[in-house]
N, C-alpha and C positions, 0 to 999 in steps of 0.2 A: 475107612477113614485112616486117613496115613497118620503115623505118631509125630510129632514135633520134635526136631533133633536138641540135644541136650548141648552149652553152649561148647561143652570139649571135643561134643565130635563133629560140630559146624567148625570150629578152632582146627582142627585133624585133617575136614577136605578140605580146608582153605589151603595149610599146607601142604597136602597131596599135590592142589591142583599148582601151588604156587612150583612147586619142586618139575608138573611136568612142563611148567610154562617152559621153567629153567631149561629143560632137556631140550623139547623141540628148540630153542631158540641156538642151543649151543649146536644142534644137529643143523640149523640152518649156516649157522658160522660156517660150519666145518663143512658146508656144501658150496662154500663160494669162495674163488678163486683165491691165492695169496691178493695182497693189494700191490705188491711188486710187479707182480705178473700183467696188470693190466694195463691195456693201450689208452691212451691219451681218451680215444673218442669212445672205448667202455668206459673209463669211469667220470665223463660226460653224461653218458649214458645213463648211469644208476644215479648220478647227480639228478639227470633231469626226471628220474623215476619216483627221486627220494621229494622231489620237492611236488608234486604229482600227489605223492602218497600223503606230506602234508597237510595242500590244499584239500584233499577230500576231507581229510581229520577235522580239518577247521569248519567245512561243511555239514557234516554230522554232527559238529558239537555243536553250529549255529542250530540244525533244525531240533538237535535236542532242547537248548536251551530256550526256541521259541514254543517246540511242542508244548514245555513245562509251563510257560509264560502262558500259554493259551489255556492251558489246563485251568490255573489259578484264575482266570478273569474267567472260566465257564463256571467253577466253583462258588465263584463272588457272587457273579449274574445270579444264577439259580438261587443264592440264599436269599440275595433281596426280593426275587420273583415269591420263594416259598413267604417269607415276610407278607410283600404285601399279599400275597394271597387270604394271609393269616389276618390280616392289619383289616382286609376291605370287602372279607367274606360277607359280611352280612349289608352292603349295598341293597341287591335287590331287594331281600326282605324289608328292610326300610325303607325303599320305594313307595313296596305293595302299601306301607301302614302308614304314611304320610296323608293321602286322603280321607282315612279314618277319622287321624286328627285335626285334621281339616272339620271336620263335618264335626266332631263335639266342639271344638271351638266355634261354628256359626252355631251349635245348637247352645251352648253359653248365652252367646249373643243376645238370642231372640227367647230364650224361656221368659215367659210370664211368670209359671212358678218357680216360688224362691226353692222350695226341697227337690223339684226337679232340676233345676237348675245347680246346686248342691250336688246333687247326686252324680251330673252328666261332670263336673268341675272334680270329682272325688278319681272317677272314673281315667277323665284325662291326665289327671295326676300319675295316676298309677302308670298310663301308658306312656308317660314323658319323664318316670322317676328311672324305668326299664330300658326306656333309648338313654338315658344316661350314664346308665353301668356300662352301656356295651359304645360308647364315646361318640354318642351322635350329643350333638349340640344343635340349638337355637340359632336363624339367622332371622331375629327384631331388629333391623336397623332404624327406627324412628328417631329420628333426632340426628343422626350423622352425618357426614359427609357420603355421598353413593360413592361406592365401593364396587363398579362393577363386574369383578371377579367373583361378589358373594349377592348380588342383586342381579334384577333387571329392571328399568325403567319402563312402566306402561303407557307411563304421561308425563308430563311436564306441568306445570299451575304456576303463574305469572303471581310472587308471594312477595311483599314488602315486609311480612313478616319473621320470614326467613332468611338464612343469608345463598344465597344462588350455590346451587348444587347439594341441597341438603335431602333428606328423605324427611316427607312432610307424614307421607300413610304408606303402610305394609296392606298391601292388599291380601298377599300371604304369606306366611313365614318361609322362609328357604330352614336348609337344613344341611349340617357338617357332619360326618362320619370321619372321626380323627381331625384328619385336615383336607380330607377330599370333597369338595361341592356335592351334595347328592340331590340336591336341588335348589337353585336360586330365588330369592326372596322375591318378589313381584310388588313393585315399590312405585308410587306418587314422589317427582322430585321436584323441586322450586326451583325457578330461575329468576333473571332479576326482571324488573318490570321498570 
């Protein structure tokens, strides 16, 4: 493992190298003509070389300063990627456990018994206190206007009760994880009659 230079003697070849830049460049001086000496159409000539050597400069400083520019928008990309990777990992598994809760909410429903029914309601609790730490949410639209970004309509019912476009019955809950749909509410909506 190579040792890390100490900042006097990064300070030392800076000057070294500064000192032979100085050399070669005076070495290149002294290898070119007096400026007396030359003809009208050499120093045309090294005009049109000088400006040659320019355009290229300006060219490499564009692809550097686009190389950097693309660097920082891969950088940006990838964090937000790593984010929501981080933000929407647990998707699937809430998938898989959506129909779970499904089934102790019908089994809610339909218990005759009250301590069974207790029991399966203590149960569900537990597993809807746990989607809540990790930021899934409830999608009960009963009573709202349909939203169909977070529902879907199974039916329509001709309601003078209601005011036309409202969710009358959830047939099943939909569900949020942060702010992403992990699955839509399956919703009864009124219309006017």
């Amino acid at each position: 493992m190579s040792e890390q230079q100490s900042p006097n003697n990064k300070w030392k070849d800076l000057q070294e190298n500064a000192g032979k830049a100085e050399d070669e460049a005076s070495t290149a001086d002294a290898s070119l003509p007096p400026m007396e000496n030359l003809s009208h159409e050499q120093v045309i000539q090294l005009q049109n070389e000088l400006d040659q050597t320019k355009q290229l400069a300006q060219a490499r400083q564009n692809d550097y300063l686009r190389a950097i520019a693309d660097m920082e928008n891969l950088r940006r990309r990838l964090e937000r990627d790593v984010e929501s990777a981080h933000k929407y990992a647990l998707e699937k598994i809430v998938r898989e456990l959506l129909p779970g809760i499904d089934s102790l909410e019908k089994s809610i429903e339909h218990a005759n018994d009250d301590n069974l029914r207790q029991g399966v309601q203590m149960t569900l609790d537990l597993f809807l206190a746990a989607l809540r730490k990790f930021h899934v949410s409830v999608v009960n639209p009963v009573g709202e206007i349909f939203n169909p970004a977070h529902a879907e309509a199974v039916s329509t019912v001709m309601s003078a009760e209601h005011p036309a476009n409202t969710v009358i019955q959830v047939l099943q809950k939909g569900y949020l994880l942060h702010d992403r749909l992990v699955r839509p509410a399956l919703v009864v909506v009124s219309k006017a009659g």
